[in-house]
C-alpha positions in Angstrom: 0.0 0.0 0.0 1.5 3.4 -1.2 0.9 6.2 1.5 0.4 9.4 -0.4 3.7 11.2 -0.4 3.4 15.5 0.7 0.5 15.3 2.7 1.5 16.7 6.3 0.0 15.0 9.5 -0.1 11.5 11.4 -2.0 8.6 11.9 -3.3 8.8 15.4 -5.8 6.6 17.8 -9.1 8.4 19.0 -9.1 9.2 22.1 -12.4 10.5 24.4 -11.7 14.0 24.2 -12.2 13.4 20.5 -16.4 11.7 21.2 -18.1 15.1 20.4 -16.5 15.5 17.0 -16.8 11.9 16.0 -20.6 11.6 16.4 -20.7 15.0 14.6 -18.1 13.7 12.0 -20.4 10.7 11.7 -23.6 11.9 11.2 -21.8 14.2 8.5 -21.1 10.8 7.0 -24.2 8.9 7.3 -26.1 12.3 6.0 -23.7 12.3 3.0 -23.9 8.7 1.8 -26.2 6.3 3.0 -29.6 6.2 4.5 -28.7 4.8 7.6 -30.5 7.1 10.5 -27.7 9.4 11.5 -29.1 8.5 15.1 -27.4 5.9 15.5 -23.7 7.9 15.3 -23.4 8.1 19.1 -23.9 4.4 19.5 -21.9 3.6 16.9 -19.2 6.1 18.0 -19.7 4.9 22.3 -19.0 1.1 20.6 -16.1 1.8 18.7 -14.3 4.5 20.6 -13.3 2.2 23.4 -12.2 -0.6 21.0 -9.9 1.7 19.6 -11.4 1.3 16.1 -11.9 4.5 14.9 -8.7 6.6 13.8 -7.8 10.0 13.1 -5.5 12.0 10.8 -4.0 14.7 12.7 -2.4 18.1 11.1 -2.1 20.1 13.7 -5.9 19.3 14.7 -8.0 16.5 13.9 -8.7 16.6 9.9 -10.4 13.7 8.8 -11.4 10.0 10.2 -11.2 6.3 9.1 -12.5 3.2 11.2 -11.1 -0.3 11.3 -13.5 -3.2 12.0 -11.7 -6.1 14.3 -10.3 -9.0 12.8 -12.3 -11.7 10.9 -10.4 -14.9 9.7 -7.5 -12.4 9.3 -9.4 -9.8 7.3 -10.2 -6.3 8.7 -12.6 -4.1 7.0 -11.4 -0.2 6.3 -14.8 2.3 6.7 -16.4 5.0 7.5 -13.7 7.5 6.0 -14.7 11.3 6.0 -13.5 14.6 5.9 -15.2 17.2 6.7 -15.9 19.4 3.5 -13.0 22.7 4.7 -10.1 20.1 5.0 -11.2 18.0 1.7 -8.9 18.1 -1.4 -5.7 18.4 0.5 -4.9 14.2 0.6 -5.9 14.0 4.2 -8.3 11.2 3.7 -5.7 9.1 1.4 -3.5 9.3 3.9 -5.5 8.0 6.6 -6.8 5.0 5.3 -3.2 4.4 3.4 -1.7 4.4 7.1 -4.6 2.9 8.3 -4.3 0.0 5.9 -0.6 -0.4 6.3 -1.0 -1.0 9.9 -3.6 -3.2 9.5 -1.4 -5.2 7.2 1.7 -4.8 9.5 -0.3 -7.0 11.9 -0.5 -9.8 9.6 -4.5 -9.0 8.2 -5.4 -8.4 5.2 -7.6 -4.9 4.1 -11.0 -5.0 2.6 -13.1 -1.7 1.9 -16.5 -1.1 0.1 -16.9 2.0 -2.0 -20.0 3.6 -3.8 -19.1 3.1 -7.8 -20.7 5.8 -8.0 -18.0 7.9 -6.5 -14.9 8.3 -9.0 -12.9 10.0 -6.6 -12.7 8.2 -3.6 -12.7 5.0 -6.3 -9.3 7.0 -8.1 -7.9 7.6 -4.4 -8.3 3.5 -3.2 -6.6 2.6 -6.2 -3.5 4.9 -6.1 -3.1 3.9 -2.4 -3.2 -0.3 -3.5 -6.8 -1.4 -3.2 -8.2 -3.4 -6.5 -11.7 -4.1 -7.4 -12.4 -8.0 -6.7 -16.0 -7.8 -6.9 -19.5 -5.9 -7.0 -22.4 -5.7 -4.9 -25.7 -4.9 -4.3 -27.2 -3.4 -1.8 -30.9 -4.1 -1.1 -33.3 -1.9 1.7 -36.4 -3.6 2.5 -38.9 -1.8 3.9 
């Protein structure tokens, strides 16, 4: 995995002090691509905080977020990437999950992510960093 080369910052853990921005940071996310009720951000965020699965970049403040699922027969899932729309455009988010993924891979897992084809950018930004296509899905709501 290629970590995008200029982009000032670090990799670092979420921590408590950062639960307010997360739930907001994850409503942002939800409202901006799925339908999933943006309710459920603090739940998801009070879960995932202590497992230490959700993951910041940090550039002198906190400028964009990936999460990291725990290990399943040796495969860890990459998700919920976002930056907020002020700090976008500056290879924060490649970054991230490219740092993200190589540590991931550093402690012997493989990296899976699902992206919206839909979306040629973040698609451009997965491949550059070493993600492939392997397959297509559908995603079904029942109501």
């Amino acid at each position: 995995m290629g970590k995008p080369t200029g982009v000032k910052g670090h990799l670092r853990k979420a921590v408590l002090g950062d639960r307010e921005r997360l739930i907001d940071w994850v409503r942002r996310f939800y409202a901006d691509t799925t339908s999933v009720q943006e309710s459920e951000a603090e739940c998801l965020v009070d879960r995932r905080l202590p497992a230490g699965q959700l993951w910041l970049w940090d550039n002198a403040g906190v400028v964009s977020i990936a999460s990291r699922t725990v290990p399943v027969e040796g495969v860890v899932r990459v998700q919920l990437v976002y930056t907020p729309p002020e700090h976008r455009s500056k290879g924060y988010a490649s970054a991230c999950v490219a740092s993200l993924s190589k540590q991931i891979r550093d402690e012997g897992h493989r990296c899976i992510l699902y992206t919206d084809l839909g979306n040629p950018i973040s698609n451009a930004i997965y491949r550059r960093i070493g993600y492939y296509v392997v397959a297509e899905g559908i995603h079904y709501r029942f109501e």
